[in-house]
C-alpha positions in Angstrom: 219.6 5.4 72.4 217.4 6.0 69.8 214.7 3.6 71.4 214.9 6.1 74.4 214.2 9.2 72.5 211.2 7.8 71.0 210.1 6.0 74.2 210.6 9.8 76.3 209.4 11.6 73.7 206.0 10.0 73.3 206.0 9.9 77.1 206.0 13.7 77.5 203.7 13.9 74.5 201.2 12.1 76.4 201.6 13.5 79.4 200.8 16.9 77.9 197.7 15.4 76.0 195.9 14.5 78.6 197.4 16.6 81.9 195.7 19.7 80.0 192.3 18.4 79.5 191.3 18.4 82.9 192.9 21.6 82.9 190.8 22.7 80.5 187.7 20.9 82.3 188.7 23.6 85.1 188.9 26.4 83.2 185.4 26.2 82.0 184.0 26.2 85.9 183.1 29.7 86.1 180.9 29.2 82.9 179.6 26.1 83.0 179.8 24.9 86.6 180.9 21.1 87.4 178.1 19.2 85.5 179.2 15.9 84.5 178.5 17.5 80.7 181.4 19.0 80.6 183.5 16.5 81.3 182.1 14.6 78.6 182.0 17.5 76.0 185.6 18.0 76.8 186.6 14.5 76.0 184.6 14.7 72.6 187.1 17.8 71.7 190.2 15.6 72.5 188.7 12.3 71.2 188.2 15.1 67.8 191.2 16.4 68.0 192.6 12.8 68.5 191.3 12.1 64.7 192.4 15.2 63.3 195.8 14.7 64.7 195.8 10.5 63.3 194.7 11.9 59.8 197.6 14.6 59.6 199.7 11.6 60.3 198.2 9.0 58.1 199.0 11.9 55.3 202.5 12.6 56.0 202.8 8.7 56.1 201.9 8.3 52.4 204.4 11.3 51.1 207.0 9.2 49.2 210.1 11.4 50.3 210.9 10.8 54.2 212.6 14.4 54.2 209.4 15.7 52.7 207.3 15.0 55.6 209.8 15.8 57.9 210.0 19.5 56.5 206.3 19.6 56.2 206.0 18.8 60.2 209.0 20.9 61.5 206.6 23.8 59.7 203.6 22.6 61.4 205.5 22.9 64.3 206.9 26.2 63.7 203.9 27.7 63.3 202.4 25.9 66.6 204.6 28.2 68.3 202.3 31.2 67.5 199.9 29.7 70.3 202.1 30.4 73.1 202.2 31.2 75.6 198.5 28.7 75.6 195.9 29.6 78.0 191.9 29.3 77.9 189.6 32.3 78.2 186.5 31.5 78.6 183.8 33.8 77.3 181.5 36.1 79.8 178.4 35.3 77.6 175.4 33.7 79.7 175.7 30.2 78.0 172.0 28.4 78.7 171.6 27.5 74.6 173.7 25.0 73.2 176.8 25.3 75.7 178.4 21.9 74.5 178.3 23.8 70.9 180.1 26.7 72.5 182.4 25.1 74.6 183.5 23.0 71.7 184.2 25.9 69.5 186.2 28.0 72.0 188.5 25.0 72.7 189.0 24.3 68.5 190.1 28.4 68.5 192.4 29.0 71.3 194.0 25.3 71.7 193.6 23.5 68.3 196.9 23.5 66.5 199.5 23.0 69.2 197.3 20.2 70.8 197.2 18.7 67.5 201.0 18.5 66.9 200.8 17.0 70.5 198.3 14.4 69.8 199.8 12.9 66.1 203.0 12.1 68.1 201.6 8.4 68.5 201.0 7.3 65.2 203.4 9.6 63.6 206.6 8.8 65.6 205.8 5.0 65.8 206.0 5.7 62.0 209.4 6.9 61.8 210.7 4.6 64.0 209.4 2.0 61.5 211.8 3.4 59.2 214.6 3.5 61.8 217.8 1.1 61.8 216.6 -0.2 65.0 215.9 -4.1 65.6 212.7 -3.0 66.8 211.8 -1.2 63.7 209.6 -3.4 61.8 207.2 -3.6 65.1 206.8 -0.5 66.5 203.5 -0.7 68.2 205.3 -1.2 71.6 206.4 2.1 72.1 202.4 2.5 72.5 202.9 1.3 75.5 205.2 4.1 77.3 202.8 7.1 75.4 199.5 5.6 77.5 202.0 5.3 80.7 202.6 9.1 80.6 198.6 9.4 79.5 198.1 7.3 82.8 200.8 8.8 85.2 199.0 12.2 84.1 195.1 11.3 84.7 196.3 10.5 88.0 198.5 12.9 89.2 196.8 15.8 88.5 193.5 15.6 91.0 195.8 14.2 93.8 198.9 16.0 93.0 198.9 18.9 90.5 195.6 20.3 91.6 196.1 20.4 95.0 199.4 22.1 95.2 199.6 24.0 91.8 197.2 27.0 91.1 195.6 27.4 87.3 197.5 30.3 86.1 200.9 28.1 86.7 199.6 25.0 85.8 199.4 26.4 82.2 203.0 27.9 82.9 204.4 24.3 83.5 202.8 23.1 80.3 204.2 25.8 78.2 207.5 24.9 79.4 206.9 21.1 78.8 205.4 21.7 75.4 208.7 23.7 74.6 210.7 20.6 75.6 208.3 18.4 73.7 209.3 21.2 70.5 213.1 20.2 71.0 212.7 16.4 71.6 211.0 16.1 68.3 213.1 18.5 66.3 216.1 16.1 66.9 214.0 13.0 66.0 212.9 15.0 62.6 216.8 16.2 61.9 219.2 14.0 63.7 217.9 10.7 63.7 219.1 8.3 60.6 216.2 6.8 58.6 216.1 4.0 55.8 213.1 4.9 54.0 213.0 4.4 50.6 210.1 4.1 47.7 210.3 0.1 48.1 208.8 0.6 50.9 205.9 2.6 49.8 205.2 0.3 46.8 204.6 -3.0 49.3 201.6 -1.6 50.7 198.8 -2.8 50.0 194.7 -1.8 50.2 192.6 -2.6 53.4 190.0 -4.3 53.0 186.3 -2.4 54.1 185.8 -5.0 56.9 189.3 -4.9 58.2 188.7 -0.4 58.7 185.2 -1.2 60.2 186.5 -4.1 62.9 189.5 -1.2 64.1 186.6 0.9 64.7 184.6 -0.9 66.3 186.4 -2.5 68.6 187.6 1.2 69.2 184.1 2.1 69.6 182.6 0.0 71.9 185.0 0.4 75.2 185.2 4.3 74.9 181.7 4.5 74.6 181.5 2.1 77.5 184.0 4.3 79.5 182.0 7.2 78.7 178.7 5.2 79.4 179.8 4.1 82.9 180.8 6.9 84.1 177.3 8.7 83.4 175.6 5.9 84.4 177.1 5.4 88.1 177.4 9.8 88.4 173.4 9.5 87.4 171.7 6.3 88.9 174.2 5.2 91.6 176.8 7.5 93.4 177.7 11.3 91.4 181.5 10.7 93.6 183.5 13.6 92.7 186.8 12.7 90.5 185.0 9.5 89.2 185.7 10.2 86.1 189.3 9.5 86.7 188.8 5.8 87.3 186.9 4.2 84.3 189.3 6.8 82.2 192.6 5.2 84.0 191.2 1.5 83.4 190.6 2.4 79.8 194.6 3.4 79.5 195.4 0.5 81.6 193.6 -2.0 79.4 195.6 -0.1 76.6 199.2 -0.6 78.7 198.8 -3.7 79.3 197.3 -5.3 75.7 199.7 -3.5 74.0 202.8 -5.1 76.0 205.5 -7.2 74.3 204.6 -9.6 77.2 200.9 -9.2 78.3 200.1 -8.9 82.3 196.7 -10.6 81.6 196.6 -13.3 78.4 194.3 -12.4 75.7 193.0 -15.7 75.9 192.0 -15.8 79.2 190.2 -12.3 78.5 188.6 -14.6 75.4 187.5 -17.7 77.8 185.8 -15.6 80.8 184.1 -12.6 79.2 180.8 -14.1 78.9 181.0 -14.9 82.9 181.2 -11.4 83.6 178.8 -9.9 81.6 176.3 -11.6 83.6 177.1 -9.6 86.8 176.1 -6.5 85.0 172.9 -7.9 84.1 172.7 -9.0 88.0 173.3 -5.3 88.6 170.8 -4.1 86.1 168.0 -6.0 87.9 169.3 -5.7 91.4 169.9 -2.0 91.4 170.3 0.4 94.7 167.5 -1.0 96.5 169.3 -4.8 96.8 173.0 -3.8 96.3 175.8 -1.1 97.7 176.9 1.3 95.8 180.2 0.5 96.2 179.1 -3.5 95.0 177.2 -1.3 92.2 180.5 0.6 90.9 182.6 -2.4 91.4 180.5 -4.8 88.9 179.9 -1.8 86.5 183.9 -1.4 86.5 185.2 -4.9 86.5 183.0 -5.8 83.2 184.0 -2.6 81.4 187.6 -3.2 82.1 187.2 -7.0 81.2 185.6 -5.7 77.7 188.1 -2.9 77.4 191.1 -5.8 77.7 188.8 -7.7 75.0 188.4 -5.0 72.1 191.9 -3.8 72.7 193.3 -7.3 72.5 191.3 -7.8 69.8 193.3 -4.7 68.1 196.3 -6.4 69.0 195.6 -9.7 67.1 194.8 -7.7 63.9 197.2 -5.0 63.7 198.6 -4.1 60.6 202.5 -4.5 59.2 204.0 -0.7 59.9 203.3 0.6 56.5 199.6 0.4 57.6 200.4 1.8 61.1 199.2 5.1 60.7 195.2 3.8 59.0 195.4 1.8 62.1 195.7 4.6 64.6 193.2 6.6 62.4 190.3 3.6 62.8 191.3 4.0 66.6 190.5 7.6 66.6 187.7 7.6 64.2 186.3 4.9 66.8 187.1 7.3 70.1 185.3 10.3 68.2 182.0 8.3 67.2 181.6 7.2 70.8 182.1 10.7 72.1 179.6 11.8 69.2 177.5 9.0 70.2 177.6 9.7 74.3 178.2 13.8 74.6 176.2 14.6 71.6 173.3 12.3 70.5 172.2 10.3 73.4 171.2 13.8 75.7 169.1 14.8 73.0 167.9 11.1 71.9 167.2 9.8 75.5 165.7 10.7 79.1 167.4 8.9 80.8 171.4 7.6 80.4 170.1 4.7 78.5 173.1 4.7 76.3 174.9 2.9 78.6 173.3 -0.3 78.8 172.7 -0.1 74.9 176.4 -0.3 74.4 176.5 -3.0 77.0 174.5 -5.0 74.9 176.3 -4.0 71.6 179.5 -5.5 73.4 178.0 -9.0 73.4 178.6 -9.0 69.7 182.5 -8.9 71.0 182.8 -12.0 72.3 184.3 -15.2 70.5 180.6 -16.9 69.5 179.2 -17.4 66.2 178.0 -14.2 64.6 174.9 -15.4 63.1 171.9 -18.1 63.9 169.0 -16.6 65.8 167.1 -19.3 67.7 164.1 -18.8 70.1 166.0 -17.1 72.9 165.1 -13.8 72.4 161.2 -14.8 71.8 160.8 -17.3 75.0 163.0 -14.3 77.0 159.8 -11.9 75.6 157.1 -14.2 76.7 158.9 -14.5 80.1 159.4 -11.0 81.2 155.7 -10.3 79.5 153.9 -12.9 81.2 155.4 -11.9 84.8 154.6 -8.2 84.4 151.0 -8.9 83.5 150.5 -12.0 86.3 147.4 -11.0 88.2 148.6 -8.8 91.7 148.1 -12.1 93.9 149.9 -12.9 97.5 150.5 -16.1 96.5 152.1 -14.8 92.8 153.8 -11.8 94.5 157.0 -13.2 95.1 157.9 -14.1 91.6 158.0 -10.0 91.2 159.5 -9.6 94.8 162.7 -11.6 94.0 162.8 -10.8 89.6 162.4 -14.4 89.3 161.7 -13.7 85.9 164.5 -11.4 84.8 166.9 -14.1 86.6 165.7 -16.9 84.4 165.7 -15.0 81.2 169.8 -14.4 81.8 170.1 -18.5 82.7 168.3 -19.2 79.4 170.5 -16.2 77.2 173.7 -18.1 79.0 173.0 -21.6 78.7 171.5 -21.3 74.9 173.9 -18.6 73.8 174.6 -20.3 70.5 175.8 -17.0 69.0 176.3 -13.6 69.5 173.7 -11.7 67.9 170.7 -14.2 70.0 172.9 -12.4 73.5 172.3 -9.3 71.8 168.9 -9.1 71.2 167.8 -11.1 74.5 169.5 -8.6 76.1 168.2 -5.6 74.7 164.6 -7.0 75.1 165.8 -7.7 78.7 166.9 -3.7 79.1 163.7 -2.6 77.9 161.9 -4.1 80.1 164.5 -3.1 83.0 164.4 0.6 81.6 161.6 1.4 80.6 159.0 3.5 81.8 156.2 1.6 80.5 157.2 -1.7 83.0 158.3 0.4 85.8 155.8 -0.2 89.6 156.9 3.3 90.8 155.2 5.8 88.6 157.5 8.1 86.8 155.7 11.4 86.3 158.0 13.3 84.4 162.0 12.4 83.0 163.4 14.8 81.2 167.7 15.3 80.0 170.0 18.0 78.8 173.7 19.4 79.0 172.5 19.6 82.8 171.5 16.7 83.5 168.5 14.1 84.1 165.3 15.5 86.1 162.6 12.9 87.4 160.1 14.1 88.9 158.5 10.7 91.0 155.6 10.1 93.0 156.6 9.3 96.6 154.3 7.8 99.6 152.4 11.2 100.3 153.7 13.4 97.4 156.2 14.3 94.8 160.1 14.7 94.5 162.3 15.8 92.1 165.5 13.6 91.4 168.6 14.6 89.8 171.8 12.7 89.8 170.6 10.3 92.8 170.0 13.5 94.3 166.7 14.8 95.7 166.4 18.6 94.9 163.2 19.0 96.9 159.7 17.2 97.7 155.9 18.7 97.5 154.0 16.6 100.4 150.0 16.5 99.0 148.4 16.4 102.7 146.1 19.0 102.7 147.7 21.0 105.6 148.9 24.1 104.0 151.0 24.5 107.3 153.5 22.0 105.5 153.6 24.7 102.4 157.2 25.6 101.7 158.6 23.5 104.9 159.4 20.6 103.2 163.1 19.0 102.1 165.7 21.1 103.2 164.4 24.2 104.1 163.4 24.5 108.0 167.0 26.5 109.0 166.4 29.4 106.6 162.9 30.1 107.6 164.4 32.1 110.7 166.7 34.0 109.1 164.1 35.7 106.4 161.9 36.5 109.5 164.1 38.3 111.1 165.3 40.1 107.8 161.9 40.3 106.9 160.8 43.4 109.6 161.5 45.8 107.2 158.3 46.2 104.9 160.3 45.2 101.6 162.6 42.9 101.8 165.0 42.4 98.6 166.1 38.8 97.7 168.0 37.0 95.2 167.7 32.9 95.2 169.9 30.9 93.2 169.2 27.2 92.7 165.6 27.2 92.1 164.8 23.4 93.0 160.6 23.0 93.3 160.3 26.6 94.3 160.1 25.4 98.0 162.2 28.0 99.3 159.9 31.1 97.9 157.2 30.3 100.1 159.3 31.5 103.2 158.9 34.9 101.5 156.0 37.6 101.8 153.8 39.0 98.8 155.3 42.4 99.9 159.0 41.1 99.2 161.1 41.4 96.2 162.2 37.7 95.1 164.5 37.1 92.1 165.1 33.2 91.3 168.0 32.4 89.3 168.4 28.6 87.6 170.6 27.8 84.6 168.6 24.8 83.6 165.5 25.7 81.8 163.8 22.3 82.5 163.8 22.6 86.3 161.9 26.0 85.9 159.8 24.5 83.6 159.5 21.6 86.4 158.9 23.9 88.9 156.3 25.6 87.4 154.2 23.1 86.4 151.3 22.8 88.5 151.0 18.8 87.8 154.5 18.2 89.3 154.9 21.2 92.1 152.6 24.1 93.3 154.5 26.0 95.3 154.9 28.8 92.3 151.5 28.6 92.1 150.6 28.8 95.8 152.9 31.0 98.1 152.2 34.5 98.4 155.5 35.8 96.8 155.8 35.7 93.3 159.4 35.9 92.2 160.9 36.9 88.5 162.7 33.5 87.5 165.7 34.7 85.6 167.4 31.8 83.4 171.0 31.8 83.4 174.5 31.0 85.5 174.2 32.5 88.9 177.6 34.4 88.6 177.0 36.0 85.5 173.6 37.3 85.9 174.2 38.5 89.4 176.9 41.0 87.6 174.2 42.2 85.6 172.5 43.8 88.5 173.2 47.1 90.5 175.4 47.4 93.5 174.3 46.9 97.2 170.6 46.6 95.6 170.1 43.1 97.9 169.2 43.0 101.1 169.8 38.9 101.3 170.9 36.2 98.6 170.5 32.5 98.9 172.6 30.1 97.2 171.2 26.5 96.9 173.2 25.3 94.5 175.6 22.9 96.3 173.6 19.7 97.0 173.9 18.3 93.9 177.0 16.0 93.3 178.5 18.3 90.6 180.1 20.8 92.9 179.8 24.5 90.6 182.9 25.6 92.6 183.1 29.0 90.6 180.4 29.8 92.9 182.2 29.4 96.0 185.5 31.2 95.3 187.3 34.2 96.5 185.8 36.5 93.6 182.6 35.3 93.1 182.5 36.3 96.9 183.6 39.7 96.5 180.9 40.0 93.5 178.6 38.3 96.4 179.3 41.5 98.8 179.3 44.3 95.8 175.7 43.6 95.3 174.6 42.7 99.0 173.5 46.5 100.9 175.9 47.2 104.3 173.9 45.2 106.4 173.1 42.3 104.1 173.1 38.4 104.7 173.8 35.7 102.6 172.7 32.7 103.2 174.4 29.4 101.5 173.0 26.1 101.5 176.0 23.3 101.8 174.1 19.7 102.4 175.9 17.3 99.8 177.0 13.6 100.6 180.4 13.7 99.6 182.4 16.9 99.9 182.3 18.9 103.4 182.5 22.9 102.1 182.6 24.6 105.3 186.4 24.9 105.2 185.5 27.2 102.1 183.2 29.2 103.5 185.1 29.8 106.7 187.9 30.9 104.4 186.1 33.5 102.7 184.0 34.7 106.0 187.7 35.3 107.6 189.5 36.8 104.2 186.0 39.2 103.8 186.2 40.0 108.1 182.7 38.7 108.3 180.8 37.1 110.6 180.7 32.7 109.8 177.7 31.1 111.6 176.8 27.4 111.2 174.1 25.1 111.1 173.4 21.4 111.2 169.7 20.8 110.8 168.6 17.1 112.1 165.3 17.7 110.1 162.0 16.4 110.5 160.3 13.1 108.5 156.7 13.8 109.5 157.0 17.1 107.6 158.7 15.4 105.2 162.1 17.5 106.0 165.9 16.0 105.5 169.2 17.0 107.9 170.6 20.1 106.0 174.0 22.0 106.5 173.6 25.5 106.1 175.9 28.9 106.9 175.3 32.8 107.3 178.1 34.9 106.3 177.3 38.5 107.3 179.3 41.9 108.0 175.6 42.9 110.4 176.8 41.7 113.7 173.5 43.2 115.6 171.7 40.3 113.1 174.3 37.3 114.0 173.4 38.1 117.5 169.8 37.6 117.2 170.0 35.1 115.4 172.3 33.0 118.2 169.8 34.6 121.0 167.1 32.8 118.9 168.6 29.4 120.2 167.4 27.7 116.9 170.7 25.7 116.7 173.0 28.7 114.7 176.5 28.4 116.2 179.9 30.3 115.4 182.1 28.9 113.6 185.5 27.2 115.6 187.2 25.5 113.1 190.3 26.0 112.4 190.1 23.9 108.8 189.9 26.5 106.7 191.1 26.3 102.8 190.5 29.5 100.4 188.7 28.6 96.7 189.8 31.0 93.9 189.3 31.3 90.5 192.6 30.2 89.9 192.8 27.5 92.8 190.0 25.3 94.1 190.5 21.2 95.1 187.6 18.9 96.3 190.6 16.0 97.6 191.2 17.4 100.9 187.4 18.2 101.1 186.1 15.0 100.6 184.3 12.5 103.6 185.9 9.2 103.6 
C-alpha cells in the first residue's frame, strides 16, 4: 500500500511537471510566435527549475530529524498554495531584445514555487521511501520509473489529446485541480506514513568523490544536450515538422523508463557492444545530407543514434548509482547535467554559432561515452586531416571529380576512425576534424554569402544558379534573380497572386498598406512611389538582410519606399489608429514555425479595427506541412466576410514557386472584380472549417499526411 502511494503520487507529480510546460510553450504564442526558441528556452526554465527543485531536496535530506524536514516541506507547501489559482500572463511589451531573458524571468515570477514543490517530488519522495519499512526501501530508484511514465503519458497526450479537445483557460483549470490532489497525496506521505530514520543512518554516509559528481553529470549532460541538439538540428537543416519536439523529448523519457527498470527491456550490455556501430550512420548522415537521403531516412538515423546514446549514459547512471543516503546528490548531478545542456543549447550556442553546429559537437563529445580506452592518441586524427585536406585541394579534373562526387574521402576517414579506434579520445578528435570540414564554411562548393542566428532563427542568404535566396529553417523566404531584366523586379518566389489585388486597390491615388513578414523585400515592389507602405518584421537580422544591397536590392530598387517597423506584428499593429489601412498583408506563415497568435479569432478582430470599411487583407498560407485554410475560412464566416482562395502553380523561368494565398474582405464590389479578372481567385466551398483563438488553436487536425 504504501508502495502505491509513492508510485501514484510521483506519477501525478510528473504528469503535472511536464503537461504544463507545453502549456506554458502556448501561452507565450501571442508574444513570441512559434519559433523553435521558445521551445528551447522553456525547457531551460524547467531543466532550472529541475535543479533548484533537486537542491531543496538534497537539503532536507541532510537535516538529521525526519520530522524536521517533514515540517519544513508541509510549510513549503503551504505557502505554494498562495500561487493559485496558476496561470501565465504574458506581458504586452514588444519583446525584439533579449526575449529568452524575458521569457525566462516571467516564468521564475508567476510559476516558480509551486512548480518547484512539483519537481523535488523525485528525489525527495524516493528519499523517504528509503526510510520506509518497506522491503523495497533500501533501493528506491525504481519508483523512478512510474514518475518518467506519467512525464511520458503527459508529453504525449497533450498535442494529440489535451490540445485538441481542451481550450487554454481550462487546461490551467484541470491543473489546479490536479495540483490540489498532488497537495493531499503528499500531505499523507509527510504525516501518515511510518518512517525508521534515525541518526545511524546519517552517520554512514560518506563523501563523493569529485570524479564520481563529474561522471553523474556528464553522462546527464550529453543526451539532453543531444535531445535538445536533434531536435534543432532536424527543425533547421532537414524537416521544421510541427510537434517534433515531442519525439526526441519522449525517447529521452523512454530511455529513462526503460534503464531505470528492475528488469531492463534492452540489456545495458547490448547498448555497451553496438554503440560504436551506430554512431557511424550519423556520420553517413553528416556527409550524405538532403541531397542523397530522405528526410524521413534523415530523422530516423539522427533518432535511432540519440536514443541508442541516451540508453548508454542513462545505463551508465544505473551502474553507478549511489546507496539511498546519496540518493538525493545523485538526482542533483542529474539536474545540474539537464541545466548545463539547456545553458549550453538555449543560451550559448545562438550567440556562439551561425549555424546549429552544437549538435554535431555534442555528437562527437558522446564518442568519449563509449566503453574504449580513455587515453592514447595515435595518428588517426592526423592521417584523417591529410585525407579530407588533400581531397578538397585536388586539382578540378574529370578524371579526379568523382572522388568529390561520391565523398570518397569523408567515407574513408570514418573506416580508418572505426577500424583504428584504439580509444576514445582518437574518435573524438577524428571526428571533430571530420565535422569541420563537413560544416564549415571555409570547405563548402556552394558559396555561402551570409549565415547569421538568433532567438529567431538561422538566416543564409546563398547564391543560387542566376541569383540569391534567403534560407531559413529549410525554408526559402524569397529569391533576387540577377538577369538584368528589371521586368523580373519584385515577381520572383511567391508573389505573382498578390500583384492583382494591389492593382486593383491601387486606383485610388494613395493607397495605405501594412506588410508583415518582410522576407527580401520582394513584395514592396508591387507597390507605387505614391503609396503608403509600412513593413513589419520581428527579426532585426532579416531587415538587416533585406537591406543590404550585397544580398537583395529590392529596398534599394522599387519605387516605394516603405518605413520598416521592427517588432511582433500583433503588437505593433495595436499601436496604430483605427480603420487607417486600406490593405494589410500577412506573409508570415511559410515558415515551419506556425505564429498561430496571428491567425486567431482576436488578432482578426484587431485585423478589421485597423482595416477602413472597404478594406482587404490579404494572407499568404504556402507552408509544407500544415494546411490553414480551415482557419481562415473560420474567421471569414465568424467576421460575415467574403473568403476567396488561391492556388498559384507558379512559374520557374521567372524564378516563381506554387503559393496558397486568401482574400478576406467585407468589399464585395472588390471580390467580384477580382473573380471577373479570371486570374485563378475562387470562393471558398469547404466545409472544413476550425476557429483559432487565443485560448484554442491545434495544428493535429491541420496537418498533410
Amino acid at each position: 500500500m504504501i508502495q502505491l502511494l509513492f508510485s501514484i503520487s510521483l506519477f501525478l507529480s510528473a504528469s503535472l511537471l511536464f503537461i504544463i510546460q507545453p502549456m506554458v510553450a502556448k501561452s507565450l504564442l501571442p508574444i513570441y510566435g512559434g519559433t523553435p526558441a521558445v521551445w528551447t528556452v522553456c525547457m531551460l526554465f524547467f531543466q532550472a527549475l529541475l535543479l533548484l527543485a533537486y537542491g531543496y531536496a538534497w537539503a532536507l535530506s541532510y537535516i538529521n530529524h525526519n520530522w524536521y524536514w517533514r515540517l519544513i516541506h508541509a510549510g513549503v507547501l503551504l505557502l505554494s498554495v498562495l500561487w493559485l489559482p496558476l496561470y501565465l500572463t504574458t506581458s504586452s511589451a514588444n519583446p525584439v531584445h533579449s526575449p529568452d531573458l524575458i521569457i525566462l524571468k516571467s516564468l521564475f515570477m508567476q510559476l516558480g514555487l509551486p512548480l518547484l514543490v512539483i519537481a523535488s517530488s523525485a528525489p525527495l519522495l524516493q528519499f523517504a521511501f528509503s526510510h520506509t519499512k518497506s522491503k523495497k526501501a533500501p533501493d528506491p530508484y525504481f519508483l523512478y520509473v512510474a514518475s518518467n511514465i506519467g512525464s511520458l503519458l503527459a508529453l504525449l497526450s497533450y498535442p494529440w489529446a489535451v490540445e485538441r479537445w481542451v481550450d487554454l483557460s481550462a487546461q490551467y483549470q484541470y491543473w489546479n485541480d490536479g495540483f490540489k490532489l498532488y497537495l493531499v497525496l503528499i500531505t499523507s506521505i509527510l504525516f501518515f506514513v511510518p518512517y525508521s530514520y534515525s541518526k545511524k543512518i546519517q552517520a554512514k554516509r560518506q563523501s563523493l568523490s569529485y570524479y564520481q559528481l563529474f561522471t553523474w553529470i556528464s553522462y546527464s549532460f550529453i543526451p539532453c544536450s543531444l535531445m535538445l541538439g536533434v531536435t534543432f538540428y532536424i527543425s533547421t537543416d532537414i524537416a521544421a515538422t510541427p510537434l517534433f519536439w515531442v519525439i526526441p523529448l519522449a525517447l529521452y523519457l523512454l530511455s529513462f523508463i526503460i534503464t531505470f527498470a528492475q528488469k531492463p527491456l534492452i540489456p545495458h550490455q547490448w547498448v555497451v557492444n553496438n554503440a560504436l556501430l551506430f554512431a557511424i550512420f550519423p556520420l553517413l548522415a553528416f556527409i550524405l545530407g538532403v541531397n542523397s537521403l530522405s528526410a524521413y531516412q534523415l530523422i530516423i538515423i539522427h533518432l535511432a543514434y540519440f536514443f541508442i546514446i541516451a540508453l548508454l549514459c542513462h545505463g551508465e547512471l544505473v551502474q553507478r548509482r549511489p546507496a539511498a543516503e546519496h540518493l538525493t546528490s545523485f538526482y542533483v548531478c542529474l539536474a545540474l547535467g539537464g541545466v548545463l545542456a539547456g545553458l549550453f543549447n538555449g543560451l550559448l550556442a545562438p550567440r556562439l554559432f551561425q549555424g546549429p553546429y552544437e549538435y554535431p559537437l555534442v555528437v562527437a563529445l558522446s564518442f568519449l561515452c563509449f566503453r574504449l580506452p580513455l587515453r592514447g592518441l595515435n595518428y588517426t586524427p592526423l592521417i584523417i586531416a591529410l585525407l579530407l585536406l588533400g581531397s578538397f585541394f585536388l586539382p578540378n579534373l574529370p578524371w579526379l571529380n568523382w572522388v568529390k562526387k561520391y565523398h570518397l574521402a569523408e567515407f574513408s576517414s570514418i573506416i580508418i576512425m572505426v577500424i583504428w579506434a584504439r580509444s576514445c579520445i582518437n574518435l573524438f578528435v577524428a571526428t571533430v576534424i571530420l565535422f569541420i570540414f563537413i560544416f564549415s564554411p571555409w570547405f563548402k562548393h556552394m558559396p555561402i554569402l551570409a549565415q547569421q542566428r538568433n532567438f529567431y532563427g538561422i538566416k543564409q542568404v546563398s547564391t543560387i544558379a542566376s541569383g540569391h535566396a534567403l534560407i531559413s529553417q529549410s525554408t526559402v523566404h524569397g529569391i533576387q534573380v540577377f538577369s538584368g531584366q528589371s521586368t523580373l523586379l519584385g515577381t520572383t518566389s511567391y508573389y505573382g497572386p498578390p500583384a492583382l489585388v494591389i492593382e486593383l486597390l491601387q486606383q485610388v491615388p494613395l493607397l495605405r498598406s501594412i506588410l508583415i513578414g518582410l522576407g527580401t523585400g520582394t513584395m514592396v515592389c508591387q507597390f507605387r512611389q505614391s503609396d503608403q507602405l509600412e513593413v513589419i518584421d520581428i527579426d532585426e537580422q532579416v531587415i538587416n538582410i533585406a537591406d543590404n544591397p550585397r544580398f537583395f536590392t529590392y529596398l534599394r530598387d522599387c519605387l516605394a519606399k516603405p518605413v520598416i517597423t521592427q517588432g511582433d506584428g500583433r503588437l505593433v499593429l495595436q499601436q496604430r489608429e483605427k480603420s487607417s489601412t486600406d490593405l494589410l498583408i500577412i506573409d508570415a506563415f511559410s515558415s515551419d514555425s506556425i505564429p498561430t497568435h496571428l491567425l486567431t479569432y482576436e488578432a482578426f478582430k484587431l485585423y478589421k479595427q485597423k482595416l477602413t470599411a472597404n478594406g482587404v487583407l490579404l494572407v499568404h498560407i504556402s507552408n509544407r506541412h500544415i494546411n490553414l485554410l480551415p482557419v481562415l475560412t473560420a474567421i471569414g464566416r465568424k467576421l460575415d466576410w467574403v473568403v476567396l482562395h488561391q492556388y498559384h502553380t507558379g512559374n520557374s523561368k521567372l524564378g516563381q514557386f506554387s503559393s496558397e494565398w486568401v482574400v478576406l474582405t467585407p468589399n464585395e464590389p472588390f471580390a467580384i472584380e477580382l473573380l471577373r479578372k479570371n486570374a485563378g481567385w475562387k470562393f471558398v466551398t469547404t466545409q472544413k472549417t476550425m476557429l483559432w483563438t487565443d485560448n484554442y488553436s491545434n495544428l493535429i487536425p491541420l496537418l498533410k499526411y
